[in-house]
N, C-alpha and C positions, 0 to 999 in steps of 0.2 A: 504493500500500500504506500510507500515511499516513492519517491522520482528516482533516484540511483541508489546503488549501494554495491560495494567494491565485493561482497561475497555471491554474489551471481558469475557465472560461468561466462568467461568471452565470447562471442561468435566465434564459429570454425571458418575458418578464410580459404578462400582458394588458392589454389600455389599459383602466385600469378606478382610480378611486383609490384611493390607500393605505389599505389596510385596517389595522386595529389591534385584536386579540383579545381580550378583556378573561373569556373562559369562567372558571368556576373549574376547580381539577385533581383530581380528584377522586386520594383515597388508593387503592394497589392494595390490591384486593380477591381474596381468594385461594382462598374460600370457593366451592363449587359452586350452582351457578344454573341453574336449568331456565326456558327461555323463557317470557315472557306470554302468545305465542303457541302454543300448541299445537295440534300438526296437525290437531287434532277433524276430519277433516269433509276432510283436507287430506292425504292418502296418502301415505308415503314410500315410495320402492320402491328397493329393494337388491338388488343383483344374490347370488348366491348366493357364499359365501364357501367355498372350498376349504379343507378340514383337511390338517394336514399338521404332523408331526414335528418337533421340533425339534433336527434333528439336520443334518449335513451331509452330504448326497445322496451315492452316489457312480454314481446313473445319470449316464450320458450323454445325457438328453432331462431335462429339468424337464418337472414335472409338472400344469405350465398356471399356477403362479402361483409363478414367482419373488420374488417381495414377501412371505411369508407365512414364511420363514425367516431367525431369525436369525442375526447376525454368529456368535453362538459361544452355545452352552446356559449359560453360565455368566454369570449375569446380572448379576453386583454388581458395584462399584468395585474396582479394585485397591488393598489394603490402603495401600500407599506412597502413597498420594493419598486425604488428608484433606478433608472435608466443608466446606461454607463456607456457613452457612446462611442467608448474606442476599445482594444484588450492587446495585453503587454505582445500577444504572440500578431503578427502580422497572417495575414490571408496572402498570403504569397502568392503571385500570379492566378488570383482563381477571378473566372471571368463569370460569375455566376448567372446563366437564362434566369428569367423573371418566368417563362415558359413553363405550365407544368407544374410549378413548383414557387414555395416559398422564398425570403430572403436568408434562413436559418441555413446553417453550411452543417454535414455531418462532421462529429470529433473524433470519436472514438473507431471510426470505422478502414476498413482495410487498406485504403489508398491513400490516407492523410499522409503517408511521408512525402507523397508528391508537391505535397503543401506546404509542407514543416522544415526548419532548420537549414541544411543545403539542396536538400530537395533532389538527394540523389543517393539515397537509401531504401533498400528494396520496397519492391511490394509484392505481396503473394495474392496471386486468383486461383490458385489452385486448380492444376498440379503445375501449371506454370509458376516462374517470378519474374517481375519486369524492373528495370533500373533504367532511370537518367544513366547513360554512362558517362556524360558528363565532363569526356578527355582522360578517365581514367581507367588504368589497367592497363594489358597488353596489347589491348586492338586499341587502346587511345583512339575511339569513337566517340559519336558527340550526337547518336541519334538514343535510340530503345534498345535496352540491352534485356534479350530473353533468355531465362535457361530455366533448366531441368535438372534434380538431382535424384537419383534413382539412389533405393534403401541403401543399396553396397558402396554409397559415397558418404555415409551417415558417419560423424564423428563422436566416439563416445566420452565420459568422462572418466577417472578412476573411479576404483569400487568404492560405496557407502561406505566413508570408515566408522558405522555404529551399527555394521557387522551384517546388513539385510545380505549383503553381495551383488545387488545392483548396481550399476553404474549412474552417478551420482548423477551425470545429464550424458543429453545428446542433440545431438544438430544437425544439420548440412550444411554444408560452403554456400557463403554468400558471395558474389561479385564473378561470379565467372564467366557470366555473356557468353555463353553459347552461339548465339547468333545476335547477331546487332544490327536492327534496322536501322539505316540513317539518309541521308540525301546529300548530294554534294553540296548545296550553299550552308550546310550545318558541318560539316567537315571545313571548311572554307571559314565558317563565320567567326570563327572562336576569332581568328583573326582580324576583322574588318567590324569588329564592334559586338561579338557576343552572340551567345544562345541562350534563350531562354525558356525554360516551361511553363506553357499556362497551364492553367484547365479550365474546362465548364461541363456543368451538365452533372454537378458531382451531387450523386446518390446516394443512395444507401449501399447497394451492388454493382455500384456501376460509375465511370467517370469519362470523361473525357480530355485525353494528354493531346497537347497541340506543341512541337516544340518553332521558336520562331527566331529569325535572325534576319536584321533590318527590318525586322517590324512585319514583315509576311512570314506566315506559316508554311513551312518546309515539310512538316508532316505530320498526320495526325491520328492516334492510335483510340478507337472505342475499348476501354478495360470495364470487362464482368468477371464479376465472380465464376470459377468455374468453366471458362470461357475455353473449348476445345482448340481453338488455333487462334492467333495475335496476329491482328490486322493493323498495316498501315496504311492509311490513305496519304495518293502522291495528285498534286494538282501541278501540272507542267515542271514535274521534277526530274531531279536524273538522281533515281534509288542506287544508293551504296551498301551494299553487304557487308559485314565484318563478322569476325570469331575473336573471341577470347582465347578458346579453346584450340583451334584453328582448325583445317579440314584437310582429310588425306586426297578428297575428290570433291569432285561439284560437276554434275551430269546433266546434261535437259534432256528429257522424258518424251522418249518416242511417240507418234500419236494425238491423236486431241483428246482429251480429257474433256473438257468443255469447250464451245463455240466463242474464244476470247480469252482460252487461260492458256498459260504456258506454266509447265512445274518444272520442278528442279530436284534434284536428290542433294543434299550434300551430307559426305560419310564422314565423319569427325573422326579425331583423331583420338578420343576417347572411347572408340567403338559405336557411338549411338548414331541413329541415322535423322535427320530431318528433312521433312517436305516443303519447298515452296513453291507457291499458286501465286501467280502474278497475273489477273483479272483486267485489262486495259480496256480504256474509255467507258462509254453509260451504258445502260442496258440496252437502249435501241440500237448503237453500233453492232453489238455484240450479236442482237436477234437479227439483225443483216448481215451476218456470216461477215464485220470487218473485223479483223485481227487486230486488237489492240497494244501485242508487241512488245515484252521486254527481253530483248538480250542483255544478258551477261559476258563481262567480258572479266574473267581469274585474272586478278594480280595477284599471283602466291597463295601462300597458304591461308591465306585469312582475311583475304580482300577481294571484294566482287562490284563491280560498277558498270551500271545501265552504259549502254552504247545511243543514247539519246534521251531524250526529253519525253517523259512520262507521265499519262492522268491514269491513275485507276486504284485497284488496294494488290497491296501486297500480303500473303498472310506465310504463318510459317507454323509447324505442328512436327511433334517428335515421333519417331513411331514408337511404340514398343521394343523389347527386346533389347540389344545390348548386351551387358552384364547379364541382364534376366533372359536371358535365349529367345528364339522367335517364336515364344507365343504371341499368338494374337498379331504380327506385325502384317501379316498378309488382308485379314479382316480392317485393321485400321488403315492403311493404305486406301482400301476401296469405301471406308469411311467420309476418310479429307477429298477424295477425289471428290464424292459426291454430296459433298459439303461446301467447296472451296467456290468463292463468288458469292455467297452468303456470309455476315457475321453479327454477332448479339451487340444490341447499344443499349440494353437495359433488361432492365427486372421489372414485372409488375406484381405485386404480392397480393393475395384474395383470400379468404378463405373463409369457416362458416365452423357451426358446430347444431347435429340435429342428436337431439337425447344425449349416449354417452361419445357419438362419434365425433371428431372434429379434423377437421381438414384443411390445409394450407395448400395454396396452389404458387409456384413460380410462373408466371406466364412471360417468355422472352423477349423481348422487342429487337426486330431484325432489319437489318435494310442490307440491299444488292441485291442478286439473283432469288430474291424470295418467295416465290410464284412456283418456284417449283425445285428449290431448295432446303431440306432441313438441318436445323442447325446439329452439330455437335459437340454437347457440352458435357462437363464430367462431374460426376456425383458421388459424394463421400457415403463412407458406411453408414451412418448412420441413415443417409437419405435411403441409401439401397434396403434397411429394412424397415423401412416405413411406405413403402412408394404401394399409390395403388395397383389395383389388377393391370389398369390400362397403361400406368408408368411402367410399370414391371414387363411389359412385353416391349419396351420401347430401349432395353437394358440389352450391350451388345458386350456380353458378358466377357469376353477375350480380349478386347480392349482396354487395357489397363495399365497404368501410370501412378507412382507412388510419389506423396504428399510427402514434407518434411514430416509434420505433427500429428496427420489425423489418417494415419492406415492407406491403406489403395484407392484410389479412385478409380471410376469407370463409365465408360464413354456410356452414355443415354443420347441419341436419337430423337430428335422434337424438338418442339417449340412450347412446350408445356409441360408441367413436371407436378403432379398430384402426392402430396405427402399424407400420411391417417395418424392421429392418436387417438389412442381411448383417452377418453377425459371424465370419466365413471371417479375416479379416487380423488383426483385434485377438487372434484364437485361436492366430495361425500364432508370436507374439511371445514372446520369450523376452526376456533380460536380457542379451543382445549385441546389438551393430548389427543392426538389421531394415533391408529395403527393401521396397517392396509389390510390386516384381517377383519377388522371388527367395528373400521372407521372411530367419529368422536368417544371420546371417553370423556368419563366426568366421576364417575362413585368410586367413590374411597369407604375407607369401615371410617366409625366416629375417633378410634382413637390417634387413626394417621390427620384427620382433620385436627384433634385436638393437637399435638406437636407442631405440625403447619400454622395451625392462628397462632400459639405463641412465639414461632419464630416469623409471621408476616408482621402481627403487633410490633416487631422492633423494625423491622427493615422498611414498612409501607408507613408507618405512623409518625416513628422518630422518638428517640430520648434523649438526655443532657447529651450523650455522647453517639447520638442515634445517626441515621441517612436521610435528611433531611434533603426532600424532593427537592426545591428549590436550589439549594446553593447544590448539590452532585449536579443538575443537570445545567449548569450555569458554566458553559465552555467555553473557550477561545478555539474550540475546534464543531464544524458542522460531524465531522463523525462523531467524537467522544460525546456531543453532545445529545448527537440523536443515538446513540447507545445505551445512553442511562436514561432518555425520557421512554425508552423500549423497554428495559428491566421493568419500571415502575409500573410502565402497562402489562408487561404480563405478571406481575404481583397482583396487580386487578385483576385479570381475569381470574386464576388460581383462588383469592380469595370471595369475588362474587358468585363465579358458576362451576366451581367446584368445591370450596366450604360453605359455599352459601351464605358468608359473615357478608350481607351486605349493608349494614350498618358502617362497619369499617371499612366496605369497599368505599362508598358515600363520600368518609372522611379524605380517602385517598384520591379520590375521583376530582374533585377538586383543589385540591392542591397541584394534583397532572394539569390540572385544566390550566392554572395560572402557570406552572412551568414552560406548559407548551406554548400559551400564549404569548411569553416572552420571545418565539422564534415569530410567530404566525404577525405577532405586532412588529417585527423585526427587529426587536431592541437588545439582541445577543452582542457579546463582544466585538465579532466583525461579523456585522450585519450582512442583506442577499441583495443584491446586485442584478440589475438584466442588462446582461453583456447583449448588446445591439450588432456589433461588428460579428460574433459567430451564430446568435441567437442560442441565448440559454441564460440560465439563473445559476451566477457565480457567487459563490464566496468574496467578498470585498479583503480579504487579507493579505491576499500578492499584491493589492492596490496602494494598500495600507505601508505593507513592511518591505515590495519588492523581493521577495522574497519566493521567488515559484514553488519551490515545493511543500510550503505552509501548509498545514491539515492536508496535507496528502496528498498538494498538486490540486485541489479542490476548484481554484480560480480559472485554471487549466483544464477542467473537466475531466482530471483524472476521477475513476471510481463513487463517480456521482450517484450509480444506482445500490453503492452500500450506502452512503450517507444517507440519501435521500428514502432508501429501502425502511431503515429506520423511524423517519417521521411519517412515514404513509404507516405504516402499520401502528403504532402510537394515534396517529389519528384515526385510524379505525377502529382501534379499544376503545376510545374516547364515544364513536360515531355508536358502536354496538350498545355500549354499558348507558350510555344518553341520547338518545337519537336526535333530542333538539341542539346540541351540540352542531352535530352537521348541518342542521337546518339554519342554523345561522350563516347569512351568505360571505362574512369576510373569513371564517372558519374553514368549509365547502372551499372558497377560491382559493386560497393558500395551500392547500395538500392536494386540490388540483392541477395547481399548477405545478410542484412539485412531480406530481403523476405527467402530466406532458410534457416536463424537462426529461427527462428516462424513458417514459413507454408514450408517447404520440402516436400514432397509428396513420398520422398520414399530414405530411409538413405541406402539404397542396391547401386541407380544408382548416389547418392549426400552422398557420406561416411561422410564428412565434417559436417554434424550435424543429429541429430535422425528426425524423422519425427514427423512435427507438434509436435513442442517442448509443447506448451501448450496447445493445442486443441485436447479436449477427446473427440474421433467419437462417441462412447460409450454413453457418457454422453450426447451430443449435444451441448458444450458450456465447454470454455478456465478453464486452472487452473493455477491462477498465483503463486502459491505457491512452489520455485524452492529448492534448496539442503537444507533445514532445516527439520530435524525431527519435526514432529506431530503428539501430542497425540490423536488430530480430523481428523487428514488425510488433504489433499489438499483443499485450499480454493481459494475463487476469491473474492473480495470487489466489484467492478465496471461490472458489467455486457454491460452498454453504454462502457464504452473504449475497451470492449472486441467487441464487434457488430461492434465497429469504428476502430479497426486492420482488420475486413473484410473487411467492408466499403474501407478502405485503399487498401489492396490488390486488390482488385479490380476496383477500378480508376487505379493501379499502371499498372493492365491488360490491362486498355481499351486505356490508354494514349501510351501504347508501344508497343502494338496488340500483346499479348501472348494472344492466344486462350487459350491451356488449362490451364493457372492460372485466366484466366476469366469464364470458364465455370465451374470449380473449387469452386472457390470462391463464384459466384454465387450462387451453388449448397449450398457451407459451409453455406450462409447468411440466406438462408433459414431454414436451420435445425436449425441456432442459434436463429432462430428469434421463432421457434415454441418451443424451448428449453428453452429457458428463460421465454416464457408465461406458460411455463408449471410450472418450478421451483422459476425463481425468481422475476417474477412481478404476482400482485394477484390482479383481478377485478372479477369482479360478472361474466362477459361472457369468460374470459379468464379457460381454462382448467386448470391452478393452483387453481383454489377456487375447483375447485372437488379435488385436488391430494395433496395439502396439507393440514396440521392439521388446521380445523376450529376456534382453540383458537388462531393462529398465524395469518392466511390471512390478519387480521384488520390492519396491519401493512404495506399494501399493495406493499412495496417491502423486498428481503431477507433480507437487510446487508449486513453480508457476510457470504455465503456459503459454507459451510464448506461437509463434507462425511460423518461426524456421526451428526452434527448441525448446526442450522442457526440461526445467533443472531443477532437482528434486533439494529445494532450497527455497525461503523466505528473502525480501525485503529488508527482515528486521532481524535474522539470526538464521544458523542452522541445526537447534536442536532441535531432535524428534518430534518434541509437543508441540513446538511453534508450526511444523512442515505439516504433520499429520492436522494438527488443531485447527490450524488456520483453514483447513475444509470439515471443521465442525461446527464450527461455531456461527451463529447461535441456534440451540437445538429448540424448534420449533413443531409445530402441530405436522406440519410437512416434513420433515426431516425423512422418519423412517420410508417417503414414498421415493426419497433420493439416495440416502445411503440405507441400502438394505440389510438385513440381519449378517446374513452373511459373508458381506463383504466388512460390514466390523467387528465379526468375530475377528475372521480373517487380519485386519491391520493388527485389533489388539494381540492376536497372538505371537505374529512377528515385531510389534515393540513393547507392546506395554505388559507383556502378564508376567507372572513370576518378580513382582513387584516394582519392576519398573518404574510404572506410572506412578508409585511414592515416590521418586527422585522429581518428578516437574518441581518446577518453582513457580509462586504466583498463582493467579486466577488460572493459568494452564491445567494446575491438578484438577480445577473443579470441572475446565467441559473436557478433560480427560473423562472424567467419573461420568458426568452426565452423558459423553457420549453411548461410556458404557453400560450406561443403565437401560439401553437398546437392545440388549441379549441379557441380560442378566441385571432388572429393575431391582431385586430384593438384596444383594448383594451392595449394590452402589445406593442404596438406601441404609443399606447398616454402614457403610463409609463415611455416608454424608451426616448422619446422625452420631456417629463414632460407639455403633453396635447397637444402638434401640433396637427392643422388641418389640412389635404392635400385637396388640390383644383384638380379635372379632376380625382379623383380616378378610373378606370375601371368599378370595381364593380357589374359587370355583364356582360354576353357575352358567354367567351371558359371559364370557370369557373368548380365550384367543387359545386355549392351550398355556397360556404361561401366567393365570390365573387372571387375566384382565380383564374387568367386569365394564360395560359399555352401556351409555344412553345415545338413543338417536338410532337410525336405518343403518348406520355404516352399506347401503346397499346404493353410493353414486346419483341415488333421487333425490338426497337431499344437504341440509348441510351440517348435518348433527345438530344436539340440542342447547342453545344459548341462551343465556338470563337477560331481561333488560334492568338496565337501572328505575327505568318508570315503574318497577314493581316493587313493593313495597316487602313481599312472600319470599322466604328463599329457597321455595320449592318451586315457584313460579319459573315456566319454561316454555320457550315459541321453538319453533322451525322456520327458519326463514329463508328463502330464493330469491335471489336478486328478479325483479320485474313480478314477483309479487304482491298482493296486498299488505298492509301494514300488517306486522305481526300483534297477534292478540293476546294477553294474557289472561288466566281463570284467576287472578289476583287482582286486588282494588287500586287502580293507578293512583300514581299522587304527581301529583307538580314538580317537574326536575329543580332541582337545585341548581342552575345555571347561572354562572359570575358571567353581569353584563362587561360589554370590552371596556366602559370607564373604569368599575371594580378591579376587572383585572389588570389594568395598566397604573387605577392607585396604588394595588399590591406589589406591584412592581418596582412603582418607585421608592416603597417605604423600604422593601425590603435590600432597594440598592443606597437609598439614602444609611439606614441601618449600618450597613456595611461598606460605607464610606466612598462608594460609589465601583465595587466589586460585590457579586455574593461568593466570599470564602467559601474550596472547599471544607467540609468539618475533618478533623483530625484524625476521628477512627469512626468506622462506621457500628451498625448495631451491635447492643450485647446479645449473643446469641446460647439457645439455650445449651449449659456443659454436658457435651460428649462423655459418654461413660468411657472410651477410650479413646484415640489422637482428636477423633472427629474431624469436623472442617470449621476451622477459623476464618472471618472475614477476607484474609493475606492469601484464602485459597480462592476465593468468587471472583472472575472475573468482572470489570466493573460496568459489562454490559448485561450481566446474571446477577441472578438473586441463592441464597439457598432456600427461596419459599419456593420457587419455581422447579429448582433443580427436586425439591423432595415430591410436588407435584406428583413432576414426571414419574419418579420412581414409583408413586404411589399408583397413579392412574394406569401405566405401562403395567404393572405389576400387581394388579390387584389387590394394594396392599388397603 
């Protein structure tokens, strides 16, 4: 969660020498730019766009395109959050269309380093990667540099020295340019005044690279995700080939392949082969049988230049085989042939959810030869088991090409790509302990309640020396601060609808209400900002102190969806336990907009931020890695706080009945959940032991995940409980639908059993414990209490097998059973589904107790006047009740955890 740190593993570099970039940086440009290239001749086809309301559904089926509604009709900033109309990072050359689309520019997403720092550090579509080369390396080129690293070029690290036997990380070479698209006045121009990169058109999957010298564009590349060959377009150019690499041969290919293409073989000297298609003039030339014409003329080993003046695209595509022998190389050949003159300029994303099914669609947007062209693009494991019937026949299974990070790729055939998840479990979830056997849980026996109220009495209420809601969650940090007003909230629930003490919840409930209000008026230490120049809601602290990596890179849009994952779901305790709470509308806008800084669903109908600022559909799972250049590409550390910003959104759903950010999110939790057992948790039954490297899995989760590597290492340290922890934490209602029994048996027995997990230090031994109170609740309940016995335990009954006793359907129709604060009963219980009727209760409502925003902003001030115009944190937090033996002291809870929560779980998990 840091910006650097000297114990992360180097890139693996390619044996090639030092390069040294000398481009000029061209000023961001902010003015709209329509391409040099214009489709004349060059079709685009869009699939049809669904109309739809902007309101919030309250069917139970969407209505085929959940993307198409936003978070809330109410489009502006919240008043308490002032405009900022510049940001420390420059928009580097991006020429952003008004076309289609908002002013909000994507951060976190795959192609920002085309934007960021030198602007000549990779970028991965996988299975491709493309680089400005920028004059550096061995072809010293100055157009597109493409290449490929197949598994057996994979660099490992030394073994785990805390003995797993894994190797600590792994990578592939970055910088090798394979093939380097460029044009002769971009070879030429470094000299006569510079090259520059812009872009436009930049998406969420998609951008558009234009490099330019004397002010006209030399050449211009469409980059998609996934994208089965890399296209340049030349407008009156004369295209130059180059190798990094270099080549033993370069052939032109007997035959027409198509009516206007000429292809190329060239056989590298690394053994791999590549094709290229050079497609001349528009498509009506081409449908009059004129030959559009690009000769090559070899100058050596790693230099190729047109013998005249060229319009048309250039594409180039690897084949198979190599190192990994000629499977498949025969089928992908007759692939690109029948591909080539077609290429992707975008993504359209659709999708819907009917009962427990839900469905995301990639619909491609193509121009050239599109009429009777389909495109081919490549799709990760995870896409290959999820695709429907009709994707799945569109799967040319021998064509395959291996990622740096995410297992094998495989060429799919179309223009459309159907993806399915059950979304039955993420639906059955409420704001109590869940299990995937038995869904919500809530009944404990009386005397696990009685030891819970008196240890939530100290932690939610406070004493001389207590945890006083107010000054813990009063931070100079948006994460630490939205961590403890997260603890507080789930002390609320635990104590409303699962002890029932709602009296004390009451006490608690507002006291959160004035904490949180403190963010939501924005009168926190460094107050929230809307950055104008990228479109989003920054932290004011690098404005403040200069300082970029302040609260974690925050201002930068580093890991906005932990921070922010935190106050949606805090606001949703709030929004459940009080429902007029969210009906107040400066309450509602504030955790709204919150929710469209992170998950927007479409920056066309919400201009005000890009879509799904850090969740890559693509990938299946968040990139917190925001405006900082990377030599690795985009990473994530925390895969749990990434699962728990869904988690989040979706209580935020179910507590304020938006249907479709409920069926949404749903749909999201699913894919992330199948997407991190693929990529970043590794057990024996889990689909990551087949798709990642065998020398690595022993390590049984990433680290952090990076686009060319993953190194089984932290940010902030490399002990076991930091690497392992830092995908636990925070253990949530959702938890077990992400990491499952099995796979944490499996980590704890390779680190933690045989007492291990007593050496953590810190809050690590507690979501040590609480993680393992997931296979063994009764156990890490005698740890947590320091060996209590509970008398009347359940223990069997409406249970799971491992004595957990359940209220609610756990059967995906609904969403287990919640308390509201407007009841006054503490037996009193609704069922609630977002786009239902209000929920009802068989107890006598009473009048919430709601602090108007003057109230709350008096209590603010007394409480900062108080304190001299800081609120101190307190010195030690609650006395908690003695452990018959070590027990867990305060020094073990981490300070985004409770031990009322943690004993919860044990109890609810555990039938205790």
């Amino acid at each position: 969660m840091a910006v650097t740190t000297p114990t992360v593993a180097p890139s693996p570099s390619y044996s090639c020498p030092s390069c040294k970039g000398t481009g000029s940086k061209p000023s961001p440009v902010h003015s709209s730019s329509s391409s040099p290239f214009p489709s004349k001749g060059y079709s685009q086809q869009s699939p049809p766009k669904n109309k739809r309301n902007n309101n919030n559904s309250t069917s139970k089926r969407s209505d085929g395109d959940l993307f198409s509604t936003p978070i809330s009709p109410e489009l502006s900033i919240p008043k308490s959050i002032p405009s900022q109309p510049n940001h420390p990072a420059p928009r580097k050359g991006i020429k952003q269309s008004q076309e289609g689309g908002g002013t909000a520019i994507p951060t976190n997403k795959f192609h920002a380093n085309f934007f960021l720092g030198s602007q000549s550090s990779t970028v991965w579509t996988h299975p491709y990667s493309l680089q400005w080369a920028k004059g550096q390396g061995s072809s010293g080129a100055w157009g597109l540099a493409v290449s490929h690293a197949d598994a057996s070029q994979r660099v490992f690290g030394e073994q785990d020295p805390n003995g797993s036997g894994a190797a600590r990380w792994f990578g592939s070479p970055v910088g090798r340019a394979d093939v380097v698209l460029s044009e002769q006045g971009l070879e030429k121009g470094n000299a006569t005044g510079g090259v520059e990169l812009m872009t436009q058109d930049v998406k969420e999957q998609s951008i558009r690279v234009q490099l330019v010298t004397g002010g006209d564009v030399k050449l211009e590349a469409p980059v998609v995700q996934g994208m089965g060959m890399v296209t340049a377009l030349y407008k009156q150019g004369t295209p130059v080939i180059k190798s990094g690499v270099g080549w033993k041969m370069v052939t032109q290919a007997m035959g027409v392949v198509k009516t206007g293409v000429v292809k190329y073989r060239l056989v590298m000297e690394d053994g791999a082969t590549w094709l290229l298609y050079a497609t001349g003039g528009d498509v009506g030339a081409i449908k009059r049988g004129e030959p559009g014409g690009l000769e090559l003329e070899v100058q050596g080993n790693n230099v190729a230049v047109a013998k005249g003046s060229f319009t048309g695209m250039v594409q180039v595509a690897k084949l198979p085989g190599g190192a990994n022998g000629t499977e498949g190389v025969a089928d992908a050949e007759k692939l690109y042939d029948a591909a080539c003159g077609t290429y992707a300029t975008g993504v359209e994303l659709s999708g819907s959810v009917d009962g427990q099914a839900g469905r995301y669609t990639f619909n491609f947007q193509k121009e050239g030869l599109s009429t009777n062209s389909s495109l081919v693009m490549f799709a990760l494991p995870h896409h290959q088991a999820s695709f429907s019937a009709d994707t799945a026949s569109k799967v040319v299974s021998s064509v395959k090409l291996d990622t740096t990070t995410k297992g094998v790729a495989v060429a799919v055939v179309g223009d459309q790509w159907t993806m399915e998840e059950d979304v039955s479990k993420p639906m059955s979830m409420g704001f109590v302990p869940w299990t995937p056997e038995t869904g919500s849980v809530k009944t404990i026996s009386d005397s696990a309640k009685e030891y819970i109220k008196t240890v939530a009495q100290k932690e939610l209420l406070g004493t001389s020396q207590g945890q006083d809601i107010l000054n813990q969650t009063d931070q100079p940090s948006m994460y630490f601060g939205g961590k403890a007003l997260a603890k507080f909230a789930a002390i609320l629930v635990a104590v409303n609808d699962v002890l029932g003490e709602t009296d004390m919840a009451k006490k608690g409930l507002e006291q959160l209400k004035v904490a949180f209000a403190r963010y939501s008026e924005n009168q926190q230490q460094y107050p929230l900002v809307y950055d104008q120049s990228w479109g989003g809601i920054v932290s004011s602290a690098s404005y403040t102190t200069g300082d970029a990596g302040v609260d974690f890179g925050n201002t930068y849009y580093n890991d906005h969806h932990f921070h922010y994952g935190y106050f949606i779901y805090t606001g949703a305790v709030l929004a459940h336990l009080d429902p007029s709470w969210a009906s107040t509308a400066s309450n509602l806008a504030y955790v709204n907009s919150l929710v469209r800084d992170v998950a927007n669903p479409s920056s066309s109908l919400d201009p005000h931020f890009p879509s799904f600022r850090t969740f890559d559909w693509y990938h299946g799972h968040s990139w917190a890695h925001g405006l900082f250049e990377s030599s690795d590409g985009k990473d994530q550390e925390s895969s749990s706080e990434d699962s728990m910003h869904v988690y989040a959104l979706l209580m935020w759903a179910q507590a304020t009945n938006n249907q479709a950010l409920y069926q949404r999110s749903a749909l999201q939790l699913s894919l992330l959940s199948r997407s991190l057992n693929s990529y970043y948790l590794y057990s024996s039954s889990n689909p990551s032991s087949q798709i990642q490297p065998k020398e690595f899995v022993g390590n049984k989760v990433a680290g952090i995940l990076f686009e060319n590597k993953i190194d089984h290492v932290t940010f902030f340290g490399n002990k076991q409980e930091y690497i392992q922890g830092i995908h636990m934490l925070p253990l949530m209602p959702h938890t077990l639908f992400v990491r499952n029994r099995e796979f944490v048996k499996e980590e704890w027995e390779a680190f933690f059993a045989g007492g291990a997990a007593e050496k953590a230090e810190g809050g690590w031994k507690g979501v040590l414990y609480g993680n393992y109170a997931t296979i063994d609740p009764r156990g890490a309940w005698e740890v947590f209490t320091g060996g209590s016995q509970l008398v009347g335990s359940p223990g069997s009954g409406n249970g799971n097998g491992n004595g957990t006793t359940v209220t609610g359907t756990g059967t995906g129709t609904g969403t287990g059973m919640v308390e509201s604060m407007t009841s006054t009963a503490s037996t009193a219980s609704t069922t609630t589904t977002p786009g239902s009727t209000t929920p009802t209760s068989t107890s006598v409502p009473t009048t919430p107790s709601a602090m108007s925003s003057k109230m709350v902003r008096r209590t603010i001030r007394r409480a900062l006047e108080k304190g001299k115009g800081k609120m101190n944190m307190p010195l030690a937090r609650a006395a908690l009740p003695k452990a018959k033996k070590d027990g867990f002291g305060p020094e073990n809870i981490d300070g985004g955890a409770s031990l009322t929560w943690y004993l919860t779980w044990c109890a609810t998990l555990g039938g205790l």
